[in-house]
C-alpha positions in Angstrom: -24.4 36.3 6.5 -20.7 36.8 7.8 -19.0 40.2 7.0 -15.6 40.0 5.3 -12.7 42.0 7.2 -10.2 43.8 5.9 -6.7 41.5 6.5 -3.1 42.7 7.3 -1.4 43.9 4.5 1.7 43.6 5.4 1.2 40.0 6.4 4.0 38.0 3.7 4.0 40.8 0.8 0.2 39.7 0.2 -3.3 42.4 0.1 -6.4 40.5 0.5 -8.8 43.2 -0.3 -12.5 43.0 1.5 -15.4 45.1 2.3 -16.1 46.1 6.0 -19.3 46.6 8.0 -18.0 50.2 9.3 -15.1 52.5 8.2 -14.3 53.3 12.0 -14.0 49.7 13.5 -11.4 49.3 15.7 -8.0 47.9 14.9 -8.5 45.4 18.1 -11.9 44.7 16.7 -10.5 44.0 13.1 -8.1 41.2 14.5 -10.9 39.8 16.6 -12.8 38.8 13.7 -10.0 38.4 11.8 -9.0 35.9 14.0 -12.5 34.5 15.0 -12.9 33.9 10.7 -9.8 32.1 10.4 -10.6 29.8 12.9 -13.7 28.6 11.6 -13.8 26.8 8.2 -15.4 29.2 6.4 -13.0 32.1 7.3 -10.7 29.5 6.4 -12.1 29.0 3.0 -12.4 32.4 2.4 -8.2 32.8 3.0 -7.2 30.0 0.6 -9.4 31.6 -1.6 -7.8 35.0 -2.2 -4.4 32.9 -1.8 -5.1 30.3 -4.3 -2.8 32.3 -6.9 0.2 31.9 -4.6 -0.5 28.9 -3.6 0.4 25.3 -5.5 -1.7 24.5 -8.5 -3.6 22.2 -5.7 -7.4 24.2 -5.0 -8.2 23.1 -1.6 -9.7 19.8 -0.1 -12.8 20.5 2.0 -12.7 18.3 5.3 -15.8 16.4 4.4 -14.1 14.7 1.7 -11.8 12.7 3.9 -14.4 11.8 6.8 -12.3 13.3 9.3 -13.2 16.0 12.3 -10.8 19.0 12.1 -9.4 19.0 15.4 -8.3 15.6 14.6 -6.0 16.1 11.8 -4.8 19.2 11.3 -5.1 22.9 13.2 -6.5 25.3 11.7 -4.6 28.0 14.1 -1.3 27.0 12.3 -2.1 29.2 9.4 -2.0 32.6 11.9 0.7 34.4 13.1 1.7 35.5 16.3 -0.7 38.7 15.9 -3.7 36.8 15.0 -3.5 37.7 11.3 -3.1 34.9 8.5 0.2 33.8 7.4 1.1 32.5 3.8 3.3 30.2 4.9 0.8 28.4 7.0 -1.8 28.5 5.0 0.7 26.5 2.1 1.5 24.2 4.9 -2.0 23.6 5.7 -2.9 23.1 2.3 -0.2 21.1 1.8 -1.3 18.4 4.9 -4.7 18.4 3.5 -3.3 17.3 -0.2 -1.2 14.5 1.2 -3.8 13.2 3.7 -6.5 13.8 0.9 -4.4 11.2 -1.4 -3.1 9.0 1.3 -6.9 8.0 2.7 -8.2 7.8 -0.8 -5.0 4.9 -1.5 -5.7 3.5 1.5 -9.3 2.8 1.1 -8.9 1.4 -2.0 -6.0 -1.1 -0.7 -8.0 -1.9 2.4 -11.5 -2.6 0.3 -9.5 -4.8 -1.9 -8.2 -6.2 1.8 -11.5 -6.9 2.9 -12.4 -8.9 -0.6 -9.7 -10.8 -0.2 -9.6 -12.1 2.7 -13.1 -12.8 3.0 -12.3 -15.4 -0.2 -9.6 -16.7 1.5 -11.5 -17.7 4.6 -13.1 -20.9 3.6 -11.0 -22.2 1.7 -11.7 -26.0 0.1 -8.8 -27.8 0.1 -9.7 -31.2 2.3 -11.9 -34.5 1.3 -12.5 -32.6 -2.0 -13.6 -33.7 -5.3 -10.8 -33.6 -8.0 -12.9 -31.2 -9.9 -13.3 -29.1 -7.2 -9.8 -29.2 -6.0 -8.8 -27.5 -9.4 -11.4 -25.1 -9.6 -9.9 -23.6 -6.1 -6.4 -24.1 -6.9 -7.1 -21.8 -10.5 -9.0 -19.3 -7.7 -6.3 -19.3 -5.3 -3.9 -19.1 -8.1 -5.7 -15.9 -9.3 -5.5 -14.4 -5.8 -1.6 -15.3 -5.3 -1.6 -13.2 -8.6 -3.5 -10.0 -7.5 -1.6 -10.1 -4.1 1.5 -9.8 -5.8 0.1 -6.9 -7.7 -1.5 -4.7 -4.9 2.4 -5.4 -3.1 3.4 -2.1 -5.1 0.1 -0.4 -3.8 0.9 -1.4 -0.4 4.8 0.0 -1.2 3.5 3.6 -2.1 1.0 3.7 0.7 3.9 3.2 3.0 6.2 5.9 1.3 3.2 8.2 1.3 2.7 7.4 5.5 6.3 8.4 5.8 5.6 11.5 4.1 2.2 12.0 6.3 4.4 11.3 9.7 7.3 13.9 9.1 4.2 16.8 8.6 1.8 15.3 12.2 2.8 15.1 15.8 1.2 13.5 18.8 -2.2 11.4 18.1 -2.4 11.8 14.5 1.2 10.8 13.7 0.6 7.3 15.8 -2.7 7.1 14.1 -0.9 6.7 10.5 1.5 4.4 12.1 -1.0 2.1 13.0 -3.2 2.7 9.7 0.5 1.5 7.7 1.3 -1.4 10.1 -2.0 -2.6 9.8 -2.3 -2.8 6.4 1.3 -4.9 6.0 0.3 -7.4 8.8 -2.7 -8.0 6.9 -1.5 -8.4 3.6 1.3 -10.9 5.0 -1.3 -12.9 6.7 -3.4 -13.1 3.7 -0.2 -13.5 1.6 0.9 -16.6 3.7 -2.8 -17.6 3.9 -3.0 -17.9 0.0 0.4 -19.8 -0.3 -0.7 -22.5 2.7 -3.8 -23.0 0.7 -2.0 -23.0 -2.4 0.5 -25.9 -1.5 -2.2 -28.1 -0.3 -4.3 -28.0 -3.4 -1.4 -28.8 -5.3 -0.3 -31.7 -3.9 -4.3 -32.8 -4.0 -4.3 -32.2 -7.6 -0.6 -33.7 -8.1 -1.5 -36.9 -7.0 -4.9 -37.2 -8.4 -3.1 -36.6 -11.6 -0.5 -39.1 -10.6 -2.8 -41.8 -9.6 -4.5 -40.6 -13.4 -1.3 -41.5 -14.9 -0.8 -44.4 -13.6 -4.2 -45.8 -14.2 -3.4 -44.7 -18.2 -0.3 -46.8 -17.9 -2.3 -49.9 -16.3 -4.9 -49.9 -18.7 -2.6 -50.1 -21.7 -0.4 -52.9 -19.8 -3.6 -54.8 -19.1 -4.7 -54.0 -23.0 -1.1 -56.0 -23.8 -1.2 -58.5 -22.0 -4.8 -59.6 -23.1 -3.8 -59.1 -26.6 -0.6 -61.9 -26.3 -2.8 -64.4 -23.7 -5.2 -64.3 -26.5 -2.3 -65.2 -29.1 -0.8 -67.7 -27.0 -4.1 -69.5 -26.8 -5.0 -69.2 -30.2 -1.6 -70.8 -31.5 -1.1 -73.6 -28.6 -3.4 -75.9 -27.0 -1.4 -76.0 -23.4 -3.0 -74.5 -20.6 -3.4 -71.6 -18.8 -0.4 -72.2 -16.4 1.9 -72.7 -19.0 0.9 -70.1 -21.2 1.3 -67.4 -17.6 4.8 -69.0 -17.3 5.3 -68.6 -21.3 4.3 -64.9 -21.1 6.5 -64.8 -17.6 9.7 -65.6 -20.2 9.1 -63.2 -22.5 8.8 -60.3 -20.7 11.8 -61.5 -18.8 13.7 -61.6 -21.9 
């Protein structure tokens, strides 16, 4: 079970008052564990801890949460100061990075499962030598993805403004990482975006002239309806025939 250390007093117009293993350690010693706690999670637990009241109303995100190593996002070394001893300042900092990068993977996993969904339904899409049925079943789908896509835009717009925030606070590796993570996310939600709208288009103009040819079949139905109705008259009331009563009917729909 780790011993706590007494910490610099001085260090930013903070006390952090501990217990000690023996009241004539070393000052050297002191920093070496000072130093050697701080640099391992729990030491750094145990410094947000006695900081919290000074800190933001934030309590701190273990790593664990966001599935990440520590030497891959942030150093832990950038809450010490030059002596070894914890700074404040650094320690907000830290706490800081870990907030943003906290929310940003949480938006991002949530915009990139919705991805996932999508663009799985948008993969085999039926759209040719369909049934009419089935043709407007898909467009009403598609229609209902269009929808959502347009939706999650605003998501994608605050994941981006988050990144930017996330890029000013990294350097090196982990600043190209979130660069890729952002760009990523936009080329796929324009390829499923213009995905959707090719799929889209062609389902319309299916159903269009479906509908069309329905129409027209209406309209030929109730000519043929008419013009059985007056060949019936005309050889009910005249004993010509049927070439004469065709050019009769010819003349009055000419007139």
């Amino acid at each position: 079970m780790p011993v706590g250390v007494p910490l610099p007093a001085g260090s930013h117009g903070y006390h952090c008052p501990c217990t000690t293993r023996s009241d004539t350690m070393s000052e050297e010693d002191e920093r070496g564990v000072a130093t050697q706690s701080v640099n391992s999670p729990l030491g750094l637990d145990l410094i947000l801890e006695h900081t919290e009241p000074l800190l933001s109303e934030y309590h701190f995100l273990p790593l664990l949460e966001i599935n990440e190593e520590p030497q891959d996002c942030l150093p832990l070394g950038t809450c010490l100061i030059q002596d070894g001893s914890p700074s404040l300042e650094g320690c907000v900092q830290l706490e800081r990075k870990w907030v943003l990068w906290h929310e940003f993977m949480k938006e991002y996993s949530s915009f990139s499962d919705w991805l996932r969904l999508a663009e799985k339904a948008a993969d085999s899409p039926r759209s040719a030598h369909v049934l009419f049925v089935t043709a407007k079943e898909e467009l009403e789908k598609f229609e209902s993805l269009k929808t959502q896509a347009g939706a999650r835009l605003v998501q994608l717009d605050s994941l981006t403004l988050r990144n930017r925030t996330l890029t000013r606070l990294f350097d090196g590796a982990m600043r190209s990482r979130l660069v890729g993570m952002a760009r990523d996310c936009g080329q796929r939600w324009d390829r499923l975006h213009g995905t959707i709208e090719s799929v889209c288009r062609r389902l319309k103009h299916c159903v269009s002239q479906r509908e069309e040819f329905e129409g027209q079949r209406e309209e030929m139905t109730v000519w043929l309806a008419d013009m059985d109705l007056r060949l019936t008259e005309v050889e009910h009331f005249s004993g010509r025939d049927t070439c004469d009563k065709m050019r009769e009917l010819q003349v009055k729909d000419m007139v």
